[in-house]
C-alpha positions in Angstrom: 0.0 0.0 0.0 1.8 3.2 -1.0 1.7 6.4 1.2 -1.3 8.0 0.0 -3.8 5.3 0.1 -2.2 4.3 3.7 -3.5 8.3 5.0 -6.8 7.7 2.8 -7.8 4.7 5.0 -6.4 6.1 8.3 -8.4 9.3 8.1 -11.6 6.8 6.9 -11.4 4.5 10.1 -11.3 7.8 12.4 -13.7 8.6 10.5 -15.6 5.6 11.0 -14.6 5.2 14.9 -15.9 8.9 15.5 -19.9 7.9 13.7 -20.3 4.9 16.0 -19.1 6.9 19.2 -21.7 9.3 18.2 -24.3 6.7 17.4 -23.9 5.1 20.7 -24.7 8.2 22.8 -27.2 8.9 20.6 -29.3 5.5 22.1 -32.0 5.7 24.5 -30.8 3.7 27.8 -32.6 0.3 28.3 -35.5 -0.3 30.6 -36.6 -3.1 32.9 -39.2 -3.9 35.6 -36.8 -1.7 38.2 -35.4 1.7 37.9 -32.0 3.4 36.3 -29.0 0.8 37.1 -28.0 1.9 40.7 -25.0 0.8 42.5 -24.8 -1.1 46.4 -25.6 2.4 47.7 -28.5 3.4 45.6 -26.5 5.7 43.4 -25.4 6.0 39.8 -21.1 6.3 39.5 -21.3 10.4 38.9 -20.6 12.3 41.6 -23.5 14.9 43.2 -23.7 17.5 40.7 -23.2 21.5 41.7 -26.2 23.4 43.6 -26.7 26.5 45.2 -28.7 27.7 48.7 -31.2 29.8 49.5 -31.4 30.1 53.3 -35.2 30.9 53.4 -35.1 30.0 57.2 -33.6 28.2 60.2 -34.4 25.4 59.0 -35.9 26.0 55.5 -33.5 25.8 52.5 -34.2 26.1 48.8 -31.5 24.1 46.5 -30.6 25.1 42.6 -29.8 21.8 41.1 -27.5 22.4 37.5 -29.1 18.8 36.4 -27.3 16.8 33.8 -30.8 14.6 34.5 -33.7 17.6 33.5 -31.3 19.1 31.2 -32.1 22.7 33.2 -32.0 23.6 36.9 -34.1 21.6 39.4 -35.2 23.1 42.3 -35.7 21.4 45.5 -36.9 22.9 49.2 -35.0 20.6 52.5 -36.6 21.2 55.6 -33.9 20.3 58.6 -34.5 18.6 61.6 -33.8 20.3 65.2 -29.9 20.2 66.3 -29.0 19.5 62.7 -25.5 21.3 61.7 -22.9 21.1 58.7 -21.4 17.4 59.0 -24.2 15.8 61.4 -25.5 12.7 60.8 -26.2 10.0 59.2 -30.1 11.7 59.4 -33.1 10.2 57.9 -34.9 11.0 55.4 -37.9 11.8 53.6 -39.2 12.7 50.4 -42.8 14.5 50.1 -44.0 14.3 46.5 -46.2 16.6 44.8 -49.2 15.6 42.7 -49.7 16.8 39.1 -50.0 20.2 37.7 -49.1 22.3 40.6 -48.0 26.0 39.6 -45.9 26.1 43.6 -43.3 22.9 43.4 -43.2 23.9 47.2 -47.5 23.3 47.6 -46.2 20.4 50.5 -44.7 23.2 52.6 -46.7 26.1 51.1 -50.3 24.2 51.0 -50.0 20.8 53.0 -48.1 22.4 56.3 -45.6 20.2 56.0 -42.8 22.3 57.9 -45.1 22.4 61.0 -45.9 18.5 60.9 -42.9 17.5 60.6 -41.4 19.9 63.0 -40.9 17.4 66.0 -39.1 14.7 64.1 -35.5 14.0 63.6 -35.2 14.2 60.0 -34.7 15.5 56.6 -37.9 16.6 54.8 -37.4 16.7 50.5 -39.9 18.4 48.5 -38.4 18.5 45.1 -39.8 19.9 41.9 -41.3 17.2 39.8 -43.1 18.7 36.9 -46.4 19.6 36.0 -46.6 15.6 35.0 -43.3 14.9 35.1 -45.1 11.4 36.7 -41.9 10.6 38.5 -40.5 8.4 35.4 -37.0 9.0 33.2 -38.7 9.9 29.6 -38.4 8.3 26.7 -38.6 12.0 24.9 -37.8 14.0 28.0 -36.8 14.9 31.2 -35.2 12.2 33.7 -37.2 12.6 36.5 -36.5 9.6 38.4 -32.9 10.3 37.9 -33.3 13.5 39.2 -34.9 12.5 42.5 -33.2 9.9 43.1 -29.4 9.9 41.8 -28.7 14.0 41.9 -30.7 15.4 45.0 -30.0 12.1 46.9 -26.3 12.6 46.2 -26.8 16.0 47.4 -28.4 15.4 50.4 -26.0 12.6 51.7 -23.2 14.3 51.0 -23.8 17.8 52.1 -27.0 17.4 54.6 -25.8 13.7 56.0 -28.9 12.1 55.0 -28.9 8.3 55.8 -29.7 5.3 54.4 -33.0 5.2 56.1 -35.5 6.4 54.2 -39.2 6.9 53.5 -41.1 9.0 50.5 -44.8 9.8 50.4 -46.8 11.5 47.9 -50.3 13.0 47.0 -52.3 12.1 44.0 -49.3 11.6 40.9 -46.8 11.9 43.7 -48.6 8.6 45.3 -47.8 6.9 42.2 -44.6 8.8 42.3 -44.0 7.4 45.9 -45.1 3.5 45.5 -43.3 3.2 42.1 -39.9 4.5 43.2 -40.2 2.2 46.4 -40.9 -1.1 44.1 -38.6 0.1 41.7 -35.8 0.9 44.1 -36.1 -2.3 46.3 -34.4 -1.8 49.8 -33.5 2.2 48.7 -37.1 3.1 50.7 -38.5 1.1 53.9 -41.7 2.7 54.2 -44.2 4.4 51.6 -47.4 6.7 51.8 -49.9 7.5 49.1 -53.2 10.2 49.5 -55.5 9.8 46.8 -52.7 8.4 44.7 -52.7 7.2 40.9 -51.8 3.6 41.5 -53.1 1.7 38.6 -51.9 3.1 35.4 -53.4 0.6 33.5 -56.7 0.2 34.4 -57.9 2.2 32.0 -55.0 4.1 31.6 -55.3 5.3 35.2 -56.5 8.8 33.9 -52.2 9.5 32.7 -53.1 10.3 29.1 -56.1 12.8 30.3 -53.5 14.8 32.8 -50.8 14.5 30.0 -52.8 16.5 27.2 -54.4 18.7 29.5 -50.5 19.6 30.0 -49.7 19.6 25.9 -48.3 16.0 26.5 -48.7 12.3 25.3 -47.5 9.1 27.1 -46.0 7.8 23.9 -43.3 10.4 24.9 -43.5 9.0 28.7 -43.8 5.3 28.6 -44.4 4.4 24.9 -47.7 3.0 23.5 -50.3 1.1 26.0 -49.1 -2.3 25.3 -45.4 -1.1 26.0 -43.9 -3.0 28.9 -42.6 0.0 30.3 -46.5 1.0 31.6 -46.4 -2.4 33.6 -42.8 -1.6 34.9 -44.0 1.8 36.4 -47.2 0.7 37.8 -47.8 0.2 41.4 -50.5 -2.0 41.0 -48.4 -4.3 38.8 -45.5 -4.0 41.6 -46.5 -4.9 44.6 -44.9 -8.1 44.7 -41.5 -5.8 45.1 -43.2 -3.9 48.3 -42.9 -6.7 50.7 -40.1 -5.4 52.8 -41.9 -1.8 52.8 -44.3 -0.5 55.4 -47.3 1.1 53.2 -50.2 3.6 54.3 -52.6 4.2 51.7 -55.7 6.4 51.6 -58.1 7.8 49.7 -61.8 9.6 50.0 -65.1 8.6 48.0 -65.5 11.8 45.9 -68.7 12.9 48.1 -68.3 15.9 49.7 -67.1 15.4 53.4 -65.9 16.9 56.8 -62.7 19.3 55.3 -65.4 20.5 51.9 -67.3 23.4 51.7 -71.1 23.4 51.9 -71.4 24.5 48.4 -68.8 21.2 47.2 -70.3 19.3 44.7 -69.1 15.1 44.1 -65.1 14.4 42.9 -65.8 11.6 40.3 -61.5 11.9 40.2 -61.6 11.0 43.8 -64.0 8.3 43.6 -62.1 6.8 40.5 -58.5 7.0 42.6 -60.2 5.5 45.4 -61.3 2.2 43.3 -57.2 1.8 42.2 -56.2 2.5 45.9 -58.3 -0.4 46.8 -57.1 -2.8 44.1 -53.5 -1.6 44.5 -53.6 -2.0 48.8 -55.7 -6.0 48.2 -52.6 -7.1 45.9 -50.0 -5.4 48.5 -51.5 -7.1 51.1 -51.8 -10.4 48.8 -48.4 -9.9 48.0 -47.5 -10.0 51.8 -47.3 -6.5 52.5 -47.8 -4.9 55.7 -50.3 -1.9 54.7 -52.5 0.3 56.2 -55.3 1.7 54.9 -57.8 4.7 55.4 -60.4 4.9 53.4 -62.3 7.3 55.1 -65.4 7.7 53.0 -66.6 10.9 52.1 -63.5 13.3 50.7 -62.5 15.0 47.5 -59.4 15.8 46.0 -58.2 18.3 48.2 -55.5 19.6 50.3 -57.5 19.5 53.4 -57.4 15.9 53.2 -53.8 15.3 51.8 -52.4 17.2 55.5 -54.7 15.1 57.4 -53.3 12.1 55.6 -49.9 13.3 56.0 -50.9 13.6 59.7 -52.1 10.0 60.0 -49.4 8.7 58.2 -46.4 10.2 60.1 -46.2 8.2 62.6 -45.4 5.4 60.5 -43.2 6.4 58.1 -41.2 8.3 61.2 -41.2 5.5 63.3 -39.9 3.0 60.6 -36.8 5.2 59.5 -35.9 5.7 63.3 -37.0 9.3 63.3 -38.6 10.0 66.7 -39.6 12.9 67.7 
C-alpha cells in the first residue's frame, strides 16, 4: 500500500470510529421492571452535581440543582431537623411528592403544612420539583425525573446534609404513584411508603395518565411508549406490589362525596372516587403480595388539600417510626 492510500484509509477509520461513538450516545438507555442501574448504595457512579442555597429560614432551604438529569435547573426545598448542623449525621430522610400540575413545586410546605408536621421529628424533609406531570419516570422524549430524584438530590443530600440510608417517601395524587413506584422500583432504597388519593393503577384504564398529560400539551408515547409497551407495567404500582414486601405502606383515599374538610357548596369528585377504586385494588394485591399496609379509606372526601395534610398527619407516625426518626 503506497503512502497515500495508507493516510486515505487512516483518516476513513477515524472517520468511521468517531460515527459509531456518536451513534452510541445517541441510544436511549434500556429499561426493565426496576429503575435506572443503581450501584450497592442506591446511586449512579457520577458524583453529586453543583447546587446553590437559599437560606429561606432556620431550617428552611431552597436548593438550585445544575441537572445533567432535566437538562435545566431543578429546584428542590429541604426542611432540617432540630440540632441539625454542617457534617451531622447520618439523618433520615424523607421525600414528600407533589401531585400533578401544581403551579408552587413547594405546595407540600406552602399548602400541606408540612414544615409544621414534621417539625418534632428528627429528620430531613425533600420536597423536590417534579413537573407539572413529570409522573416521577425518566422519559423516553424527555426529562429524567427519576434520575433527578433519586441519583442527583440524593447525592446531594447525603453528601452535604448527612442524610442516611433510612429512608421513607410519600406523595399525593401523581406523587402517590410517584411514591409506591420508586419504592418497588428501588427495592431496599425506601422502607416505608405513603400514598393520598394516589394514581396507583396506570393501566386500568390508563389510570386517567393520558387525560392529565394533554391537559399539560403532553402524550404518554413520549413518557412510557404506547399502551401495550412494557414500560406501563414496569412503572405501575399496582403491577408492583410483589417488590413492596419489605416496605411499610399507608394508603388512603376519600369517596368523591363531599365530606368533613369541603365546603357546603362542594359538589361530588368523580377523580376521587375513580383514585379511590385503584387504591383499593393496588392496597388488596399489597396485602396479597404479603405486604404490611395500612389503609384509610375514610369515606366521604374530594381531591383536596385539606385531606392530603390530614393524611400526612395519620401517616407520620409510620413512616417516622420506621426510618428511626422519633420525635
Amino acid at each position: 500500500m503506497n503512502r497515500t492510500a495508507a493516510v486515505r484509509l487512516g483518516v476513513f477509520l477515524l472517520a468511521a470510529f468517531a460515527l459509531v461513538a456518536v451513534l452510541l450516545a445517541l441510544l436511549p438507555p434500556s429499561t426493565s421492571g426496576r429503575g435506572p442501574a443503581l450501584g450497592a448504595d442506591g446511586a449512579k457512579g457520577a458524583p453529586a452535581p453543583a447546587f446553590t442555597v437559599r437560606e429561606l429560614g432556620e431550617r428552611d432551604h431552597e436548593l438550585t440543582v445544575a441537572s445533567a438529569a432535566l437538562g435545566r435547573q431543578g429546584r428542590v426545598r429541604v426542611l432540617l431537623p432540630e440540632g441539625w448542623t454542617p457534617g451531622s449525621g447520618p439523618w433520615p430522610l424523607l421525600y414528600l411528592l407533589n401531585g400533578c400540575c401544581q403551579s408552587d413545586y413547594a405546595a407540600w410546605i406552602t399548602k400541606g403544612d408540612a414544615a409544621r408536621l414534621t417539625s418534632g421529628h428528627r429528620a430531613i424533609v425533600a420536597v423536590p420539583e417534579s413537573g407539572a406531570v413529570g409522573f416521577y419516570s425518566d422519559w423516553r422524549e424527555g426529562p429524567g425525573w427519576e434520575t433527578f430524584h433519586l441519583t442527583e438530590v440524593r447525592r446531594i443530600l447525603e453528601r452535604d446534609y448527612g442524610a442516611g440510608d433510612r429512608r421513607a417517601v410519600a406523595g399525593l395524587s401523581m406523587g402517590g404513584f410517584g411514591a409506591m413506584s420508586y419504592a418497588a422500583r428501588h427495592p431496599g432504597m425506601f422502607q416505608a411508603a405513603a400514598s393520598f388519593s394516589g394514581v396507583l393503577h396506570t393501566r386500568d384504564g390508563n389510570g386517567g395518565v393520558d387525560w392529565l398529560l394533554e391537559r399539560n400539551g403532553e402524550h404518554s408515547v413520549r413518557l412510557w411508549g404506547p399502551p401495550q409497551d412494557p414500560e406501563w407495567a414496569a412503572h405501575n404500582p399496582a403491577d408492583l406490589t410483589g417488590e413492596l414486601r419489605e416496605v411499610r405502606l399507608f394508603v388512603s383515599c376519600g369517596d368523591g362525596s363531599p365530606g368533613p374538610l369541603d365546603a357546603p357548596s362542594t359538589g361530588r369528585d368523580e377523580g376521587e372516587a375513580s383514585l379511590l377504586g385503584q387504591s383499593v385494588t393496588f392496597a388488596e394485591r399489597a396485602r396479597a403480595s404479603g405486604a404490611e399496609v395500612t389503609a384509610d379509606f375514610y369515606g366521604p372526601g374530594t381531591h383536596t388539600w385539606p385531606y392530603w395534610r390530614r393524611g400526612l398527619e395519620r401517616a407520620l407516625p409510620m413512616l417516622m417510626d420506621t426510618i428511626g426518626a422519633t420525635v
